[in-house]
N, C-alpha and C positions, 0 to 999 in steps of 0.2 A: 411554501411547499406542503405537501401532503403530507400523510401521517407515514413514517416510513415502516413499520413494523406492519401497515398494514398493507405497505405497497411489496413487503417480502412476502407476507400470506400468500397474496392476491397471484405471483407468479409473474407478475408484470414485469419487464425488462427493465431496468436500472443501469443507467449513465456514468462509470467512472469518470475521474480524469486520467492524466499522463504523467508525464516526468516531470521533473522537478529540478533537482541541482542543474543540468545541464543547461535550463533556461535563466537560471541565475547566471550561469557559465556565460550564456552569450551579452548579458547584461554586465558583463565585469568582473563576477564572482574572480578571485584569484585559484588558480589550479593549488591545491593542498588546503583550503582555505576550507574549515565546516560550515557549510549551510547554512544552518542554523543560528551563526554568528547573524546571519546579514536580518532576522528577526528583530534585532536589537538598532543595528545597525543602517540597512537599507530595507526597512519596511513598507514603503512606496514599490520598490521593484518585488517583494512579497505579495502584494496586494495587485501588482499588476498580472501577473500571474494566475493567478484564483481567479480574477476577474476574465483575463483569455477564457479560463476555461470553461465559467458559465457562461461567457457569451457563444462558445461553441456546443452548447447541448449538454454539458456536464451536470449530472444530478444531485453529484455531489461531488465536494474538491476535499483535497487533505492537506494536512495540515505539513509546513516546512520543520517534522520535527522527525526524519527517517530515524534519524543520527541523534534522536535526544536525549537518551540514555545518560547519566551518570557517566560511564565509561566513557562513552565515545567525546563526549565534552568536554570531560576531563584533557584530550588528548591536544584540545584549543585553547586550554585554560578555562572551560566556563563551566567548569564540573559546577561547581558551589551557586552556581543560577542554575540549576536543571527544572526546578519549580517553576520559576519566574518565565525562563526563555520557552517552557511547553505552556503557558499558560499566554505568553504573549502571541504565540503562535494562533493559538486557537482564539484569540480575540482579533488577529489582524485578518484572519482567513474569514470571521461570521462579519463582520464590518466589510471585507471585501465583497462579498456576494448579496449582502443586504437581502438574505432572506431568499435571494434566488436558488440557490443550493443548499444541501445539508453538507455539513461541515464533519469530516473525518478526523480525524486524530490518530496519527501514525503513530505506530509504537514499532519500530524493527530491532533486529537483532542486536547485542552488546557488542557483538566483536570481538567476544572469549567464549573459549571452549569450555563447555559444561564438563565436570567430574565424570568419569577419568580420564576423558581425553584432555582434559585441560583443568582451569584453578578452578574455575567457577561452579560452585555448591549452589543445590535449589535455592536453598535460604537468600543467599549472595542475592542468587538472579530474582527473587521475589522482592524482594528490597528494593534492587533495582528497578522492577518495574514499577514496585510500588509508588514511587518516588515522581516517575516519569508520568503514569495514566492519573495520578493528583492535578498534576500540574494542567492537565489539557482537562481532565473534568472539571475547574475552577475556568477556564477560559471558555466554558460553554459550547464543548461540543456537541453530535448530534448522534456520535457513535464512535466505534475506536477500531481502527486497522490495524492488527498485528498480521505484520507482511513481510515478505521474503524472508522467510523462517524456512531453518536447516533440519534444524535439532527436535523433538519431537518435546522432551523435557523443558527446554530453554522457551518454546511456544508455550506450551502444556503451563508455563509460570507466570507469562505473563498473563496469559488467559483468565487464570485464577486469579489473580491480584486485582485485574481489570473485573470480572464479575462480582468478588467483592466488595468494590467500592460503586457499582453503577446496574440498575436495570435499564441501560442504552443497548440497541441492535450493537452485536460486536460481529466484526469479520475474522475470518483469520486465512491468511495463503503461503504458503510455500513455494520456494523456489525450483523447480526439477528438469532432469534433463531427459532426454527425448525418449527413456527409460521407467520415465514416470518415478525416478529415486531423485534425492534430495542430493547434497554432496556428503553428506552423511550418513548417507544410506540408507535412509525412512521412504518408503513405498507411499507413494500418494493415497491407497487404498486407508493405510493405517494413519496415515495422518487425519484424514475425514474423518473415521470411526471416531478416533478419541477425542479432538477438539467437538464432537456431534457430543460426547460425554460429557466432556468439562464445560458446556452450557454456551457454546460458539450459537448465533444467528446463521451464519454462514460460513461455508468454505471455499477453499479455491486455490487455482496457481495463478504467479504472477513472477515476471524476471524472467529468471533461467535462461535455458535455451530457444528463447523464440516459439513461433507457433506451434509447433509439432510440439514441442513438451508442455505446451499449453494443454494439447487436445488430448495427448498420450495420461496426463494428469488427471482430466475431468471422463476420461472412460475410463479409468478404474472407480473416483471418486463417488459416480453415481451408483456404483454397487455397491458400496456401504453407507452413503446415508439420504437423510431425505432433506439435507437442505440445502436450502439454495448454492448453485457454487458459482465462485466467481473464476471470471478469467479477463486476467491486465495481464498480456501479452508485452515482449520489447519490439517492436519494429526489426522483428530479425538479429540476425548476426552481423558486428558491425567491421567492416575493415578500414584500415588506417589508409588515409589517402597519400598524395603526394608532401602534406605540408602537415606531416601529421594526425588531420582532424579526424576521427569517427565519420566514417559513412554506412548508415545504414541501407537495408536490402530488402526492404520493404517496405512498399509504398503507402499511403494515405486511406488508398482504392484499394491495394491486396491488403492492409489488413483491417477494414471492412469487409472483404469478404469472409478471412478465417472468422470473423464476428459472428458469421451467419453461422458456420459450421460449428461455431464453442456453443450458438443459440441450441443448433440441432442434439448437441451432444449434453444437453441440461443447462447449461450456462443460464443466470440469467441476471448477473451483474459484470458489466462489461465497461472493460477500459482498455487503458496503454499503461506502457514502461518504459522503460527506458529505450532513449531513440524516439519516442512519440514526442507530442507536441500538438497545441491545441487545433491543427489543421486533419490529424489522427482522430482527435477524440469527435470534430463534425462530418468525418465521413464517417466515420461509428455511426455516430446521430443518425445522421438522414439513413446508412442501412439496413437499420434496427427500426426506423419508422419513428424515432424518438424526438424528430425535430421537423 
């Protein structure tokens, strides 16, 4: 792969991937089951994964560590390996792509509410991240995605903990709804300004409400800064079919096209979310001219 910090200068269009748990989901994962467990576990079906997604145009894949936080592992018993399971993560994801992709390193949310809405003190949350962006910089990542972020502080920490330990391209996105607010009520505008402070590569949405709060996100976000922003969109709103399943409402082909429309509106790192899947991320490709 290329040099990536100079492939962000450069303005050049950049490749996410997609989702993640849900293709473990279709390979067995048990429903209540973290992710993250199958790291340790079924690291074959981890590795196949990463590997769909380079061979569909992906420029870069991330790492099976949403949920790797101290807290959230805590909740599967594997709090006390949060080093080891981020660290193996990021060595099954660079072994999977063999050099074909740059390797992300996910760092999301805790899962607790920052001071005063809830327990968790910066400290707390710096610690925490501290902990988590260790483990994925020892497993040789290539850059670190702090992603579907609420809270502007809870971002804002791990941001910090992550720039202190690494001069890697870091991203960072939020999740928002077609209002361009967070569920916490952070303004995409103000989200861009401050991670553009605390020493972000990039910014962006990603999750949320589907395409529209994708695009509703990246027009405010281009007014306050000047870096690159991303947009990993989910495949729409999803509704419950006959037998339960998640159906989503947006095709392979329609959200290729919003790709165009996130390009026209700055975007210039582009993927999926939730509901996508590596047949998403090659109509990306080939819309974007990237494959």
């Amino acid at each position: 792969m290329n040099d990536l910090r100079q492939a962000l200068t450069s303005g050049e269009i950049i490749i996410g991937d997609g989702a993640f748990g849900t293709l473990l989901q279709a390979r067995g994962l048990p429903a209540g089951m973290l992710p993250e467990a199958w790291n340790e576990t079924h690291p074959d079906a981890v590795m196949d994964i990463h590997r769909a997604y380079a061979d569909a145009g992906a420029q870069y894949v991330t790492t099976n560590t949403f949920g790797g936080s101290r807290t959230r592992l805590t909740e599967g018993g594997l709090g006390g390996r949060t080093f080891e399971i981020n660290r193996l993560a990021a060595e099954l994801a660079r072994n999977a792509v063999e050099g074909r992709a740059w390797v992300a390193g996910s760092v999301g949310p805790t899962g607790r509410l920052m001071q005063p809405f809830g327990d968790l003190s910066i400290a707390e949350a710096e610690e925490i991240f501290a902990e988590q962006v260790s483990g994925l910089l020892a497993g040789g990542v290539d850059l670190l995605v702090i992603e579907t972020h609420h809270d502007l502080e809870e971002a804002g920490a791990a941001l910090r903990m992550a720039r202190e330990r690494t001069d890697l391209p870091i991203f960072c996105t939020f999740a928002f709804n077609p209002k361009a607010r967070t569920m916490m009520g952070l303004r995409a505008a103000q989200a861009a300004s401050r991670m553009q402070e605390l020493g972000a590569d990039a910014v962006g949405a990603n999750c949320g409400d589907g395409p529209a709060a994708i695009a509703a996100a990246l027009e405010q976000m281009r007014e306050t800064t000047t870096l690159p922003l991303v947009a990993k969109s989910n495949a729409g709103i999803p509704q419950l079919g006959a037998d339960g399943e998640a159906l989503w409402d947006v095709t392979p082909a329609q959200l290729a096209e919003h790709a165009n429309a996130f390009v026209a509106l700055g975007a210039r790192i582009i993927g999926g979310c939730c509901g996508s899947n590596p047949e998403y991320i090659a109509a990306i490709a080939a819309a974007l001219g990237r494959r």
